[in-house]
C-alpha positions in Angstrom: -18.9 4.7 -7.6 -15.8 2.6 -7.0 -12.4 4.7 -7.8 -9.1 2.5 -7.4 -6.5 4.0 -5.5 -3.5 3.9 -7.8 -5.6 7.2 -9.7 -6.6 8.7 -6.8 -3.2 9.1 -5.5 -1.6 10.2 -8.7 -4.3 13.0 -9.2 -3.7 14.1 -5.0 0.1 14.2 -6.4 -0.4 16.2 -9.1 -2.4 18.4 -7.0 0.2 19.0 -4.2 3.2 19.2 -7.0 1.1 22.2 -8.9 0.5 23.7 -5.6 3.8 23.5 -4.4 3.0 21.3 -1.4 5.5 18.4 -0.4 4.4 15.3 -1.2 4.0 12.8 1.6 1.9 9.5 0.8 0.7 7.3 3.3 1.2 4.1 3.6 -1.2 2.5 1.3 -2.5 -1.5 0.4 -4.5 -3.1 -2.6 -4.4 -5.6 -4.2 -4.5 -6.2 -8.2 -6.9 -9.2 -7.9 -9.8 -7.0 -6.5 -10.9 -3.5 -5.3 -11.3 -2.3 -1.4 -14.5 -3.7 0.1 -15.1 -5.0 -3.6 -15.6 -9.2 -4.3 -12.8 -11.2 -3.7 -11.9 -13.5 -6.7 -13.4 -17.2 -6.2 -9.7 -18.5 -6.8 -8.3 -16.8 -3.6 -10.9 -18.9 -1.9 -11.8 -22.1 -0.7 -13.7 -22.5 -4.0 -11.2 -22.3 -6.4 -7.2 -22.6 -5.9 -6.9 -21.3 -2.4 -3.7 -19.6 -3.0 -3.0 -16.0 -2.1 -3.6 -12.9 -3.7 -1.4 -10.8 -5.0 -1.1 -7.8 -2.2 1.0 -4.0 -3.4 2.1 -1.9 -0.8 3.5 1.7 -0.7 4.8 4.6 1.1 5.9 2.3 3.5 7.9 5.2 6.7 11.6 5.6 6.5 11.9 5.0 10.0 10.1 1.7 9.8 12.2 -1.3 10.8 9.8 -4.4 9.8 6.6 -5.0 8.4 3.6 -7.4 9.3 0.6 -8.6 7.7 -2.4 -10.1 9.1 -5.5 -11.3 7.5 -8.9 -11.7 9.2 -12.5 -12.2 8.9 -14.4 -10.9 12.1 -17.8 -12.2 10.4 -16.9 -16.0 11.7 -19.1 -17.7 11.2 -22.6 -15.5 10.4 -22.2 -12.0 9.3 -25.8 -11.6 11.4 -24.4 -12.7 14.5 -20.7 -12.7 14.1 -18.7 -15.4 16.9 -15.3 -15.0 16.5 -13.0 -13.5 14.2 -11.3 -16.3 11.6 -7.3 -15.7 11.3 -6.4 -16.4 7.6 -2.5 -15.1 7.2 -0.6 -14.3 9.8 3.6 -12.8 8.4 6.0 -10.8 10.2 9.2 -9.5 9.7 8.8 -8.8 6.4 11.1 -6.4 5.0 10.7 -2.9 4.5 12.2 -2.9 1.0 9.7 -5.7 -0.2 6.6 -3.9 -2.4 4.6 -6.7 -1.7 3.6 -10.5 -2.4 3.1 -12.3 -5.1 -0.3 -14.1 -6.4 0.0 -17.4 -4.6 3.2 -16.3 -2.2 4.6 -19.5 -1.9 8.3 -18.2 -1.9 8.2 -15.2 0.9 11.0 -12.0 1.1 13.9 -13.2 3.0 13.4 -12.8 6.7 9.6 -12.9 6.5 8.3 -15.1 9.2 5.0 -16.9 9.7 2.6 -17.2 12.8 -0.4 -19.5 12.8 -3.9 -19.1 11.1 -6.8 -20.7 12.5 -6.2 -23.9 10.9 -3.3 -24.3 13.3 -1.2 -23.9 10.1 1.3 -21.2 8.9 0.2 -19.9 5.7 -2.5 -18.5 3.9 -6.2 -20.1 4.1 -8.8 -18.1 1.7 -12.1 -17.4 2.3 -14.6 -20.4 2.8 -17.3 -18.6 4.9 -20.3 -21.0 6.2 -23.0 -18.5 5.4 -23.8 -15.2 4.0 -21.1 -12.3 3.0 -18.3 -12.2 4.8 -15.3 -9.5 4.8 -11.3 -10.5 5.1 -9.5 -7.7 6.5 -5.7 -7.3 4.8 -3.8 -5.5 7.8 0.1 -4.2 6.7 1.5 -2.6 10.1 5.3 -1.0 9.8 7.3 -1.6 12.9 9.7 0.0 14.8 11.7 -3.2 15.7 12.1 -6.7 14.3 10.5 -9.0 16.3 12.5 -11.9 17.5 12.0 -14.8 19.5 7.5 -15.8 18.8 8.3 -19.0 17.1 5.1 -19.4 14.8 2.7 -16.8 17.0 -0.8 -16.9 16.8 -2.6 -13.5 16.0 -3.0 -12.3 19.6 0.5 -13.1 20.4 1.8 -11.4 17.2 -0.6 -8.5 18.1 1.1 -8.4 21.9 4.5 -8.3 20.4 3.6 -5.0 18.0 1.9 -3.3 20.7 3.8 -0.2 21.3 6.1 -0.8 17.9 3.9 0.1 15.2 4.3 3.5 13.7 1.6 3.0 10.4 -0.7 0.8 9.1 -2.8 0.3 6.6 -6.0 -1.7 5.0 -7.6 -3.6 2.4 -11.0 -5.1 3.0 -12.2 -7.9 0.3 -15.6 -9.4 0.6 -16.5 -13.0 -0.7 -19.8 -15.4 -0.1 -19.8 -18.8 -1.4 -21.9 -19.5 -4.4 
């Protein structure tokens, strides 16, 4: 039984409001193009337009001073005996106020930077796995800081630069196998 978020969270609220509990959500992703750990659209992919999806994020903490997003497939390149894990998107600095990207972000939030995908490119590459299914791993994290001075990171070095500085994060897992 799949049950989408956005219900599931409204039903927890109206739970806590009628019991007179606070409400506190967490910070959440998902995506409108497709469910978590359900099939990721052919269009996001290598097989159709390429271009992103469109990623929603909530409850992102008060406190937080920058968000990043990282997406990543650790089934490179069989899911049966996995190599390396792909880097897709790599974004940082995005702002705390933004809700999200757009289907096929071409135009970021202001301040948003980009590191470098495993193309050796910044931007977004979709799915285009070699064999069997493979799952892409949407990571927000909220920072503490802004981070300054990585000039187009890769992954790890984005990764070494939040280590210490994030204070939530959040996933969305899509799955997608060539046809």
């Amino acid at each position: 039984m799949t049950i989408r978020w956005a219900p599931m969270a409204l039903l927890i609220t109206l739970l806590l409001t009628f019991t007179g509990t606070e409400t506190i959500m967490a910070m959440q992703i998902h995506s409108p193009a497709f469910d978590d750990n359900g099939n990721i659209p052919s269009q996001y992919t290598c097989q159709g337009d390429d271009v992103s999806p469109p990623l929603v994020w909530t409850g992102i903490p008060p406190e937080a001073k920058s968000l990043a997003l990282i997406v990543d497939d650790p089934d490179a390149p069989d899911p049966q005996a996995p190599k390396m894990t792909w880097v897709h998107w790599v974004l940082y600095n995005l702002p705390t106020d933004s809700d999200g990207l757009a289907e096929a972000a071409k135009k970021l939030p202001p301040g948003t930077e980009q590191g470098l995908n495993n193309w050796n490119n910044t931007g977004y590459g979709g799915p285009c796995p070699p064999i069997g299914r493979h799952r892409y791993f949407h990571k927000l994290y909220a920072l503490d800081i802004v981070l300054t001075g990585l000039n187009r990171p890769t992954k790890a070095q984005l990764e070494k630069a939040m280590d210490g500085h994030i204070i939530a994060r959040s996933e969305l897992i899509g799955t997608y196998q060539k046809h």
